[in-house]
Structures are given as structure tokens and as C-alpha cells.
PDB file of N, CA, C, O and CB in Angstrom:
ATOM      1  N   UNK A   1     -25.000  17.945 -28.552  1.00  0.00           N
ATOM      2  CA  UNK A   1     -24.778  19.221 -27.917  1.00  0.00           C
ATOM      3  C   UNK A   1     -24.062  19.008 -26.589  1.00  0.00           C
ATOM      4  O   UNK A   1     -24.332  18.073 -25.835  1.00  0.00           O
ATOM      5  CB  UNK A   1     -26.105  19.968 -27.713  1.00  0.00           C
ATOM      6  N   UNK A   2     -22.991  20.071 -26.312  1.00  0.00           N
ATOM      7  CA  UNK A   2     -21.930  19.755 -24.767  1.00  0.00           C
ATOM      8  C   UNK A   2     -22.706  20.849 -24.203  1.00  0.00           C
ATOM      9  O   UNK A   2     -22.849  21.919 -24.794  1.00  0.00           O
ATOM     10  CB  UNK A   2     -19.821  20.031 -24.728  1.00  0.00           C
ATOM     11  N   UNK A   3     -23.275  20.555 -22.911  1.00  0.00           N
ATOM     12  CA  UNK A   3     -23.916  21.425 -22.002  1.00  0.00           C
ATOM     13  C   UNK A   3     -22.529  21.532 -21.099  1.00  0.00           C
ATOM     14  O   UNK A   3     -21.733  20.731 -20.609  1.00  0.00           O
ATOM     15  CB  UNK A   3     -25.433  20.790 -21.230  1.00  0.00           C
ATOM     16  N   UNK A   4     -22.680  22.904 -21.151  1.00  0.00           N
ATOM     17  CA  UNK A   4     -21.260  23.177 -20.070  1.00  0.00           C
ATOM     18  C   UNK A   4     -21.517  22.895 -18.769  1.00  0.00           C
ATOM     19  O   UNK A   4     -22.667  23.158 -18.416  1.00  0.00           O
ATOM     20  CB  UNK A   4     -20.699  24.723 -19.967  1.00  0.00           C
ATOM     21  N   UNK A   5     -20.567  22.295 -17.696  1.00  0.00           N
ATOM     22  CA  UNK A   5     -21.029  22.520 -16.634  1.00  0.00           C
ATOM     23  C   UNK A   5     -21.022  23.438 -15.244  1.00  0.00           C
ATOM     24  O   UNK A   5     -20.039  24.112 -14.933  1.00  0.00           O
ATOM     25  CB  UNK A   5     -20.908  21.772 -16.533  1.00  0.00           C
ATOM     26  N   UNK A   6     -21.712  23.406 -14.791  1.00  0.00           N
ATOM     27  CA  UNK A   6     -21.306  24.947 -13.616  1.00  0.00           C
ATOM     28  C   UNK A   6     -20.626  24.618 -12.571  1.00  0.00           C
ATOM     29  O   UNK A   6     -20.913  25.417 -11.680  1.00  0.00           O
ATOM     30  CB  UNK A   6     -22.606  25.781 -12.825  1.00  0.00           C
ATOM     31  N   UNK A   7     -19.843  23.827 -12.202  1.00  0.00           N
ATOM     32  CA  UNK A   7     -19.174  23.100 -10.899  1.00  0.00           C
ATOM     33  C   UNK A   7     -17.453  22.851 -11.705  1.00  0.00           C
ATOM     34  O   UNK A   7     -16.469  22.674 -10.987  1.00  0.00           O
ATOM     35  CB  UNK A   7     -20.254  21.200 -10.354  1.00  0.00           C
ATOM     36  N   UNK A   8     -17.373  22.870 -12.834  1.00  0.00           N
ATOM     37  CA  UNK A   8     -16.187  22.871 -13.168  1.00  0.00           C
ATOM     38  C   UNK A   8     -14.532  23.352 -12.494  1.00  0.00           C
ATOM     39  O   UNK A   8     -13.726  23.862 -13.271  1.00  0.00           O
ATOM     40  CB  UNK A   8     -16.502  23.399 -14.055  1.00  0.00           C
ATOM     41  N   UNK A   9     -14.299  23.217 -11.584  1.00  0.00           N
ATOM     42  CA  UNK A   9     -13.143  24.129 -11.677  1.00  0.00           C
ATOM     43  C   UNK A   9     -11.824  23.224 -12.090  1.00  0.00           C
ATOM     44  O   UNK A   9     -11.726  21.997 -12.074  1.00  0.00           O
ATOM     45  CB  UNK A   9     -12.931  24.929 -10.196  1.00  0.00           C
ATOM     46  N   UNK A  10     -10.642  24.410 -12.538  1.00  0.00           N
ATOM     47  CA  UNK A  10      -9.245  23.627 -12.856  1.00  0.00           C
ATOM     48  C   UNK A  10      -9.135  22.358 -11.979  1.00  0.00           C
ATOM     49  O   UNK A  10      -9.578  22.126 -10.854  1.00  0.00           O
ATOM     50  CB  UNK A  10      -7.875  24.604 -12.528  1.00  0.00           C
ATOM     51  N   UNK A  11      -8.272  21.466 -12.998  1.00  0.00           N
ATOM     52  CA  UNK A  11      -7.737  20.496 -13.015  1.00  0.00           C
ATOM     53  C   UNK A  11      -6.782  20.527 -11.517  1.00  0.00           C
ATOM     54  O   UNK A  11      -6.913  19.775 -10.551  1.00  0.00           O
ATOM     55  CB  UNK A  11      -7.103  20.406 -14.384  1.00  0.00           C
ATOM     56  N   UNK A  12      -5.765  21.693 -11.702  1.00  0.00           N
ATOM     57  CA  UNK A  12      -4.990  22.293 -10.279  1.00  0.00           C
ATOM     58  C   UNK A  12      -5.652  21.994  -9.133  1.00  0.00           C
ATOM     59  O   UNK A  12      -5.493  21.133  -8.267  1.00  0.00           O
ATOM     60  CB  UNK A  12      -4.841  23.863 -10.187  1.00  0.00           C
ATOM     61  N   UNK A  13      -6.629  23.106  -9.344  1.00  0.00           N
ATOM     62  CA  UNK A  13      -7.452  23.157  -7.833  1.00  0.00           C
ATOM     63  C   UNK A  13      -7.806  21.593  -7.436  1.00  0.00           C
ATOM     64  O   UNK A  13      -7.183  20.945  -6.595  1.00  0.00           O
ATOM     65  CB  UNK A  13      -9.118  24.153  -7.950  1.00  0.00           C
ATOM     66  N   UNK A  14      -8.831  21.156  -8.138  1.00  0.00           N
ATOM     67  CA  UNK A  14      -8.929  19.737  -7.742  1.00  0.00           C
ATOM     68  C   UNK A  14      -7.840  18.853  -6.904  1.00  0.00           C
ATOM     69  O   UNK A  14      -8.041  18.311  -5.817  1.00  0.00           O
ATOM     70  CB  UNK A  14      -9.085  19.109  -8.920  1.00  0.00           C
ATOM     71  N   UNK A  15      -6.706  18.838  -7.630  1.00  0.00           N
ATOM     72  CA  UNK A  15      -5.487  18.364  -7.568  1.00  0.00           C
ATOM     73  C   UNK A  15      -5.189  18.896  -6.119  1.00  0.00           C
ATOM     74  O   UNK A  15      -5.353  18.070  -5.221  1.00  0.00           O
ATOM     75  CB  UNK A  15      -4.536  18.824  -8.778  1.00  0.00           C
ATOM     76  N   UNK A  16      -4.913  19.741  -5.879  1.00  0.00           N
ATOM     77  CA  UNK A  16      -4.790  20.465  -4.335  1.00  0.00           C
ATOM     78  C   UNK A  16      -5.589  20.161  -3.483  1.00  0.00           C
ATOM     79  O   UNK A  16      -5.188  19.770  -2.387  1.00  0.00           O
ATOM     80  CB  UNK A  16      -4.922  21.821  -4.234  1.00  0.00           C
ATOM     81  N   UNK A  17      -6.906  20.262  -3.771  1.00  0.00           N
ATOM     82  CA  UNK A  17      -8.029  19.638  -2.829  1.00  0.00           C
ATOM     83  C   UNK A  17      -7.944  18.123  -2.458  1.00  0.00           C
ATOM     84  O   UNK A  17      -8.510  17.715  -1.444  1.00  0.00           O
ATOM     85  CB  UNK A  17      -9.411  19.812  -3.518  1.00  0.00           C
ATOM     86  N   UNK A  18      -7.413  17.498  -3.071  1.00  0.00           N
ATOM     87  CA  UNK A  18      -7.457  16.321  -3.101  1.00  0.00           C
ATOM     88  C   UNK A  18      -5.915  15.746  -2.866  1.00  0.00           C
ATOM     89  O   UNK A  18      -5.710  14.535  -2.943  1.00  0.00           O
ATOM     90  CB  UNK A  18      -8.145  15.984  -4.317  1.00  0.00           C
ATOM     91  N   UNK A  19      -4.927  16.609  -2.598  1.00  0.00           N
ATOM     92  CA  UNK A  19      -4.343  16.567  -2.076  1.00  0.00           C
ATOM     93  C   UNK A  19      -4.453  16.588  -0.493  1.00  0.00           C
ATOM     94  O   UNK A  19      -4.263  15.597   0.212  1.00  0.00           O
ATOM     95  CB  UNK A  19      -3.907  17.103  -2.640  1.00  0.00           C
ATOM     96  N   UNK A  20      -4.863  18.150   0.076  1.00  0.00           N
ATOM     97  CA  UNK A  20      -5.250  18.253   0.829  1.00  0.00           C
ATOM     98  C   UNK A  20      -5.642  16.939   1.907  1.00  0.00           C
ATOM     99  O   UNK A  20      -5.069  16.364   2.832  1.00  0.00           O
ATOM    100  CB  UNK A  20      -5.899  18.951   0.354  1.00  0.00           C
ATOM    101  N   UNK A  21      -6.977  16.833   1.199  1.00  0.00           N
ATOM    102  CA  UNK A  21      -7.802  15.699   1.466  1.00  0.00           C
ATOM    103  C   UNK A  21      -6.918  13.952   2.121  1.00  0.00           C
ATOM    104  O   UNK A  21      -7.235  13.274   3.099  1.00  0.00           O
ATOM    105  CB  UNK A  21      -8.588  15.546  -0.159  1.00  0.00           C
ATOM    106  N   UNK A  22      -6.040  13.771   1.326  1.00  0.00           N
ATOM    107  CA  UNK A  22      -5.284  12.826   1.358  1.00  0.00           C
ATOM    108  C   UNK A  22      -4.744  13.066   2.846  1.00  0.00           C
ATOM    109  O   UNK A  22      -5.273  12.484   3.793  1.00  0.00           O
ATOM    110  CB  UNK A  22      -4.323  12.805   0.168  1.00  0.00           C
ATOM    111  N   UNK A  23      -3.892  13.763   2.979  1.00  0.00           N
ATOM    112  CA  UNK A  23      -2.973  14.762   3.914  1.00  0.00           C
ATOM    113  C   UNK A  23      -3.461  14.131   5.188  1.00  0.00           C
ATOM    114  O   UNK A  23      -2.838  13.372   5.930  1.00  0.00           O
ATOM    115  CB  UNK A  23      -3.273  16.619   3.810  1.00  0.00           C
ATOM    116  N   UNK A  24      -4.778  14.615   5.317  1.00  0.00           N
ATOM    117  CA  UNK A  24      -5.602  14.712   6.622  1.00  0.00           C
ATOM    118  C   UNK A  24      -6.199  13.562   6.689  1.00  0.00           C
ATOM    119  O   UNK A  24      -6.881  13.426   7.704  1.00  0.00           O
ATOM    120  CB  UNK A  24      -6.626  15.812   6.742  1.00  0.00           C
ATOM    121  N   UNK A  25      -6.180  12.260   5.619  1.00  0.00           N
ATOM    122  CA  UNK A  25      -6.502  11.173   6.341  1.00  0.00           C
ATOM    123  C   UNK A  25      -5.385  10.288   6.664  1.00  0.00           C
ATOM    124  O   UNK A  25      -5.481   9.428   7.539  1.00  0.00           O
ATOM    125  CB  UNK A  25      -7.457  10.504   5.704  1.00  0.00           C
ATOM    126  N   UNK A  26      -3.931  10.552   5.717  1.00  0.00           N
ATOM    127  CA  UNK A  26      -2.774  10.291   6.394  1.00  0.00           C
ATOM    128  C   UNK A  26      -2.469  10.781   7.817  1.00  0.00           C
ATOM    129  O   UNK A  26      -1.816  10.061   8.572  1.00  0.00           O
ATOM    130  CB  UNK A  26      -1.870  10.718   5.631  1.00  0.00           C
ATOM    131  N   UNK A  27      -2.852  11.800   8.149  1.00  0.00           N
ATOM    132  CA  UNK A  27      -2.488  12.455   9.592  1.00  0.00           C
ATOM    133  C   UNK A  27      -3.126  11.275  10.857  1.00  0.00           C
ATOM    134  O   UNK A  27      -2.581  10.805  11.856  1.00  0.00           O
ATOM    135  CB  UNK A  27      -3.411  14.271   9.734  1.00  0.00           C
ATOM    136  N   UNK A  28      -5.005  11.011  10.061  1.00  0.00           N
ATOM    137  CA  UNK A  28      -5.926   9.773  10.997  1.00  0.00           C
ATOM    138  C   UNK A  28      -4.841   8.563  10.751  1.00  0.00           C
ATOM    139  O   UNK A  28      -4.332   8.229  11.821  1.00  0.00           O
ATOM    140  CB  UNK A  28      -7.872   9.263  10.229  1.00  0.00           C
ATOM    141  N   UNK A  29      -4.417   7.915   9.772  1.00  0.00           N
ATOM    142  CA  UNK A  29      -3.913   6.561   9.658  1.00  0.00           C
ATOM    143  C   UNK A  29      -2.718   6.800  10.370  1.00  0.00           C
ATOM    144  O   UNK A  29      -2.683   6.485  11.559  1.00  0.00           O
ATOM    145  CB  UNK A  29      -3.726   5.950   8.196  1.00  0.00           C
ATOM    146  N   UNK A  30      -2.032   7.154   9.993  1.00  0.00           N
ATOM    147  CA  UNK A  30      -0.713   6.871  10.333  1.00  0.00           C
ATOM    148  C   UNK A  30      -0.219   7.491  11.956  1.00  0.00           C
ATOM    149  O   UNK A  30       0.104   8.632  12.287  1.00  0.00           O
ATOM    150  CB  UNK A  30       0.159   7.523   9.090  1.00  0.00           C
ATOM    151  N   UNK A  31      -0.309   6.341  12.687  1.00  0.00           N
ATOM    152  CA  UNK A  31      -0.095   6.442  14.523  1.00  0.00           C
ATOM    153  C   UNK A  31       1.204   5.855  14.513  1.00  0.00           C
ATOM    154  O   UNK A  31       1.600   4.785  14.050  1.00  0.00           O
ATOM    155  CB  UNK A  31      -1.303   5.426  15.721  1.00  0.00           C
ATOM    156  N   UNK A  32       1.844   6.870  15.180  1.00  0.00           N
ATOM    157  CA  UNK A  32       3.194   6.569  15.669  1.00  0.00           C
ATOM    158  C   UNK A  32       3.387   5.752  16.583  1.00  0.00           C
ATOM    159  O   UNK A  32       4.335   4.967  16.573  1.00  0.00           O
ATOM    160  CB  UNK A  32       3.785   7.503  16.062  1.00  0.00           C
ATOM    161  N   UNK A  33       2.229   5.837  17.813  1.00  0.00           N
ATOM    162  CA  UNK A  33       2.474   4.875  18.949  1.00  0.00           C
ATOM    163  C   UNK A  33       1.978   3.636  18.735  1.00  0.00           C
ATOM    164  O   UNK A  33       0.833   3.683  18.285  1.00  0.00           O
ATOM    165  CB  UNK A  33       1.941   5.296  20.166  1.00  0.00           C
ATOM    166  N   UNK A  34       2.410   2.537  18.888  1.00  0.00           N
ATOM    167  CA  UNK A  34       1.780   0.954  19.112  1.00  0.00           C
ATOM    168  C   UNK A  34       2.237   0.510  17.625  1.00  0.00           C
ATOM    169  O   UNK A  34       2.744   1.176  16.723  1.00  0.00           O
ATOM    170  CB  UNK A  34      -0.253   0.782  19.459  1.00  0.00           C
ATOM    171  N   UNK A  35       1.916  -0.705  17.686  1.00  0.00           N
ATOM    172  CA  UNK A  35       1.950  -1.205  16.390  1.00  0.00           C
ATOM    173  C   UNK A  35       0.735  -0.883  15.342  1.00  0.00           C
ATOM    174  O   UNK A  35      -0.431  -0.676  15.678  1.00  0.00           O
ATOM    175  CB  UNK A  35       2.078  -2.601  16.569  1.00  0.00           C
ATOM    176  N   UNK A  36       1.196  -0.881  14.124  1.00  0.00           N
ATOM    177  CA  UNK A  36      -0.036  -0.562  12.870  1.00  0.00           C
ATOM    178  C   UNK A  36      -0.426  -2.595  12.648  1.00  0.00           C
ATOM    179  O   UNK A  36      -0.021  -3.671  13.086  1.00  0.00           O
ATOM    180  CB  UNK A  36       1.001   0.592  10.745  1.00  0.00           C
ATOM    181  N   UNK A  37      -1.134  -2.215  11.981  1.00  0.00           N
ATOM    182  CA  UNK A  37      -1.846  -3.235  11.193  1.00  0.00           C
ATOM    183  C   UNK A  37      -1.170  -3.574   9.898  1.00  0.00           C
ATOM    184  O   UNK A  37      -0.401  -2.782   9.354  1.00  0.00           O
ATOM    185  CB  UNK A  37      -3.229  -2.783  10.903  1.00  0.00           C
ATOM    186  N   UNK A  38      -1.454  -4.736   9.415  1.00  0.00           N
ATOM    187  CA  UNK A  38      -0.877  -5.083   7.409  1.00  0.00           C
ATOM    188  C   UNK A  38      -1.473  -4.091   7.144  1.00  0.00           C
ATOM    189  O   UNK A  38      -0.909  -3.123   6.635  1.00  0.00           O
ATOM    190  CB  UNK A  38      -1.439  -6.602   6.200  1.00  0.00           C
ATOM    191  N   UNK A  39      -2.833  -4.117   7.451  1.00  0.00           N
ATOM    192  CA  UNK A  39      -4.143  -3.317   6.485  1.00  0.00           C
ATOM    193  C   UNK A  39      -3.569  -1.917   6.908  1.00  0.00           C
ATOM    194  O   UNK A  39      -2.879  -1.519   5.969  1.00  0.00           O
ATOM    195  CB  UNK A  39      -6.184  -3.619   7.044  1.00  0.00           C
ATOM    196  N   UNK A  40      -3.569  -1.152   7.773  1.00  0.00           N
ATOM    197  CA  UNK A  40      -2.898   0.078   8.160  1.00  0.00           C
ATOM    198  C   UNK A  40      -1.795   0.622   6.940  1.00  0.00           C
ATOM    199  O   UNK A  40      -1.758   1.490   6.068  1.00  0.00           O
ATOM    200  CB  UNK A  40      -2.115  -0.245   9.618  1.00  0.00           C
ATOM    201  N   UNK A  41      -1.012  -0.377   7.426  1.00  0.00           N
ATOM    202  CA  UNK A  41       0.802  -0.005   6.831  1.00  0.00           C
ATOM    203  C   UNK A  41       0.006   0.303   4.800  1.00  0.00           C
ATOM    204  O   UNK A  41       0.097   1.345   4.153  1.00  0.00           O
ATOM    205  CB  UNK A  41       2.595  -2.383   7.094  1.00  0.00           C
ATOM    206  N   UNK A  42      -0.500  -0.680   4.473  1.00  0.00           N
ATOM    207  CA  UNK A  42      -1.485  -0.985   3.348  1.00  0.00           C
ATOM    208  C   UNK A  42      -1.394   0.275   2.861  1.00  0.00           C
ATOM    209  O   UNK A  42      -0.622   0.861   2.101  1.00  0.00           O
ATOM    210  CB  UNK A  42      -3.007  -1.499   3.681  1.00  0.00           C
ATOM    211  N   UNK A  43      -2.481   0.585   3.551  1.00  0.00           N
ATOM    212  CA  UNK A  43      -3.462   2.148   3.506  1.00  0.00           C
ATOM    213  C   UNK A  43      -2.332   3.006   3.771  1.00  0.00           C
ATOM    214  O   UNK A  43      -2.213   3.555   2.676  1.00  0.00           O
ATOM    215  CB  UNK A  43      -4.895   2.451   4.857  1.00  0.00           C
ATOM    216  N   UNK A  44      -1.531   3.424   4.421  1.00  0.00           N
ATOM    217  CA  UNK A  44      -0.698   4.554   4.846  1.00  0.00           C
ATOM    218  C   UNK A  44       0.137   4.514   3.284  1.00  0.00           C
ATOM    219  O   UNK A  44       0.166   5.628   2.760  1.00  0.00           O
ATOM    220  CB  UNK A  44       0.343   4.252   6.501  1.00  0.00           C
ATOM    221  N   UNK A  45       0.781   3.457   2.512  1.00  0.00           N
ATOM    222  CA  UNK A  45       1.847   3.427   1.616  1.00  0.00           C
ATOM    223  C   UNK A  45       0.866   3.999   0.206  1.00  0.00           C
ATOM    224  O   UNK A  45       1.290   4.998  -0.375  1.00  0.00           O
ATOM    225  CB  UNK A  45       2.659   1.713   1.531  1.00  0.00           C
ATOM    226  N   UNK A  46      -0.750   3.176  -0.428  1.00  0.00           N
ATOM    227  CA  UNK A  46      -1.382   3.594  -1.066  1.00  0.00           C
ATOM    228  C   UNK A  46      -1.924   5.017  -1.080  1.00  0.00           C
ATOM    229  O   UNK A  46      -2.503   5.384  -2.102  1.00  0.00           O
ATOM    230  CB  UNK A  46      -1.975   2.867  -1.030  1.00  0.00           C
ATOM    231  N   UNK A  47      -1.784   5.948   0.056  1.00  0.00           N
ATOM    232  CA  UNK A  47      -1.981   7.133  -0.157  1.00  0.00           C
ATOM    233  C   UNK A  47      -0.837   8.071   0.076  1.00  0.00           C
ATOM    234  O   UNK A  47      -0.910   9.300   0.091  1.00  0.00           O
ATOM    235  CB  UNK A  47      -2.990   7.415   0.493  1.00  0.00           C
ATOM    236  N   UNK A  48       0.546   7.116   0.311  1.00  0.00           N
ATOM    237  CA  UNK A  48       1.689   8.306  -0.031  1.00  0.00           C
ATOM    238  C   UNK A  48       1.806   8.195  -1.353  1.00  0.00           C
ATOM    239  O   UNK A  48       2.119   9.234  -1.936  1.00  0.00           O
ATOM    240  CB  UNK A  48       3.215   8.184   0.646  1.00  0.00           C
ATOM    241  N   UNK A  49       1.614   7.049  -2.123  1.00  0.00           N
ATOM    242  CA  UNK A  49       1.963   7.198  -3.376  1.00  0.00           C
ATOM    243  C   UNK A  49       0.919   7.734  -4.251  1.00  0.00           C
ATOM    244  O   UNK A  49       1.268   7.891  -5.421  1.00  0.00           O
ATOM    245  CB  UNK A  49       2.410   6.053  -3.814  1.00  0.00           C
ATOM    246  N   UNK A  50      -0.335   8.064  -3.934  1.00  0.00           N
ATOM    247  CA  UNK A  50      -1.087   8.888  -4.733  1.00  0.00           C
ATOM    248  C   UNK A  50      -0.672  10.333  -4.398  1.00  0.00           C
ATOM    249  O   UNK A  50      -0.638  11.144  -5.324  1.00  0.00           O
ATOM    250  CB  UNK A  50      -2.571   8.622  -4.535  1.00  0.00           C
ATOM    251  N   UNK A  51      -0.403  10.660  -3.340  1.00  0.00           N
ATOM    252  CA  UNK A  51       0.305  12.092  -3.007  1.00  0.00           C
ATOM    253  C   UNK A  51       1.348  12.382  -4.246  1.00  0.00           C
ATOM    254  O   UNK A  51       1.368  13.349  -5.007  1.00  0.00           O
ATOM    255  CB  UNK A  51       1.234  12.035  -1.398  1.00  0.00           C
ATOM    256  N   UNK A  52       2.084  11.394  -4.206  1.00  0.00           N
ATOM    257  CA  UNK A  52       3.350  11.412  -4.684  1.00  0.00           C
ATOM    258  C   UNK A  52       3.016  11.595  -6.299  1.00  0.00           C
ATOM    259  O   UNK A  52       3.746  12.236  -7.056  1.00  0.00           O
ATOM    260  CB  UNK A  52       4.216  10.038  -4.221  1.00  0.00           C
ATOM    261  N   UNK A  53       1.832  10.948  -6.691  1.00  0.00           N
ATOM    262  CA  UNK A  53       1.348  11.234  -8.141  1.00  0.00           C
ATOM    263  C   UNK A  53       0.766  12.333  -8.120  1.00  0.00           C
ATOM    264  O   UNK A  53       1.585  13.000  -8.750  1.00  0.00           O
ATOM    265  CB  UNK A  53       0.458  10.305  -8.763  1.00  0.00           C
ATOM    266  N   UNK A  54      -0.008  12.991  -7.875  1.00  0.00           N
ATOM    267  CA  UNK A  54      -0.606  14.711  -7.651  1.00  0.00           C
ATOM    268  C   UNK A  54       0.700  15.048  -7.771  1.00  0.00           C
ATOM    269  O   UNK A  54       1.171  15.153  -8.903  1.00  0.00           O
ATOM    270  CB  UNK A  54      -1.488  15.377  -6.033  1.00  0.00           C
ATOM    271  N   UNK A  55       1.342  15.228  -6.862  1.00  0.00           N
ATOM    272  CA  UNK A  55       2.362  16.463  -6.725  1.00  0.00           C
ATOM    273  C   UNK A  55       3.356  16.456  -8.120  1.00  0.00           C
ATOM    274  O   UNK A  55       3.827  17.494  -8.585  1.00  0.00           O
ATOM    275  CB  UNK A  55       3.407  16.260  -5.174  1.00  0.00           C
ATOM    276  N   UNK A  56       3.638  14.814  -8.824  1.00  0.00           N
ATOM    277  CA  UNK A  56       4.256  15.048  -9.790  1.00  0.00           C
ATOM    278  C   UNK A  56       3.345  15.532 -11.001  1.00  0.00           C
ATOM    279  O   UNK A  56       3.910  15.790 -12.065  1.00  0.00           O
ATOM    280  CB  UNK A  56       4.993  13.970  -9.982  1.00  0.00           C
ATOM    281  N   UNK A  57       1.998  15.667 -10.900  1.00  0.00           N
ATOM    282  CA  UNK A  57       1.211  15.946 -11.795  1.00  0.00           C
ATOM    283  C   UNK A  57       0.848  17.309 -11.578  1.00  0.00           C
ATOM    284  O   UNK A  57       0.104  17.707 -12.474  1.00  0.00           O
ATOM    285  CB  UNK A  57       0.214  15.078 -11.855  1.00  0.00           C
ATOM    286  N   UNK A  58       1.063  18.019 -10.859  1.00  0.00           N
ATOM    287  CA  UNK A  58       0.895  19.436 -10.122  1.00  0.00           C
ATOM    288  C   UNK A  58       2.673  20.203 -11.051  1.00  0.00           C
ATOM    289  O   UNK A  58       2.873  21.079 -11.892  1.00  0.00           O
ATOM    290  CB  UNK A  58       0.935  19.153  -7.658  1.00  0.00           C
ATOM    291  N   UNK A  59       3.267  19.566 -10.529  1.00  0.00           N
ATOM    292  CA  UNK A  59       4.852  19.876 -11.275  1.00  0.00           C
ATOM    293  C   UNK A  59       4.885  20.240 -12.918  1.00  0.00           C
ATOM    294  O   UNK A  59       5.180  21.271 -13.522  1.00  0.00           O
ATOM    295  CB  UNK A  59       5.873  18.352 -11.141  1.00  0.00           C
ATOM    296  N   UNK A  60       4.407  18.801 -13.389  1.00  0.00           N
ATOM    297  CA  UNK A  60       3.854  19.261 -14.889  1.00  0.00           C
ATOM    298  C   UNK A  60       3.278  20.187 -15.348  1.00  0.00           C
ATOM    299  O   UNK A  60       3.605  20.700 -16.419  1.00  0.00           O
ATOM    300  CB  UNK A  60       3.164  18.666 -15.349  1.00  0.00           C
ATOM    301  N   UNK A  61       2.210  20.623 -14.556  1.00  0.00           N
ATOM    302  CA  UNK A  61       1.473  21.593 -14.882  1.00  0.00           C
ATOM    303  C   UNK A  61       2.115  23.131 -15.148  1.00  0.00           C
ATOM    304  O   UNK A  61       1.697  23.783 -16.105  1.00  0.00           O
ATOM    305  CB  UNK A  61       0.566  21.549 -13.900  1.00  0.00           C
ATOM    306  N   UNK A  62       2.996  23.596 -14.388  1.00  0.00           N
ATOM    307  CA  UNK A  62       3.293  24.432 -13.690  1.00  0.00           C
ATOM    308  C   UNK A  62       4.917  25.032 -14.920  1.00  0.00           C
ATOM    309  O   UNK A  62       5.627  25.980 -14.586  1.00  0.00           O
ATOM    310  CB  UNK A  62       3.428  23.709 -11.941  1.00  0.00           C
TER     311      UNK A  62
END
């Protein structure tokens, strides 16, 4: 038996939220002034390119 669940929402929304989400910890990482870190630069490139996957997966949708 599939018990439905009550927290479900679209695939989209998620996708946006978690976009979102991304956004605003790119805004914390990524400092213009001084030098970054390996680990920094790291982190700043791994969450443009998950951006970059949402949004092409947001496109599909649509």
C-alpha cells in the first residue's frame, strides 16, 4: 500500500527553493575583497554548477 504524503509539493517549487537557497549561500561564499581559499573557490564553482543544473532542469519543465 502507497500512503500518500502530506508535505509533497511540485518538483518546480522545490527546484526554486533550492535554488533560492543556493543563491544566498553563494552571496556568504563568494567575497570579493581579499583573497579566497582552494576550498572557497571549491565551494563557490560546486554551487554555480548545481544552479546551473536546476535552472536547466526548471527550463525542461516549462
Amino acid at each position: 500500500m502507497n500512503a500518500a504524503t502530506q508535505n509533497s509539493s511540485p518538483i518546480s517549487e522545490t527546484s526554486i527553493a533550492r535554488k533560492a537557497h543556493l543563491t544566498a549561500l553563494l552571496k556568504i561564499m563568494d567575497t570579493k575583497v581579499g583573497k579566497s581559499t582552494a576550498m572557497q573557490r571549491l565551494t563557490i564553482a560546486a554551487i554555480k554548477a548545481e544552479m546551473r543544473l536546476i535552472e536547466q532542469k526548471l527550463k525542461q519543465r516549462r
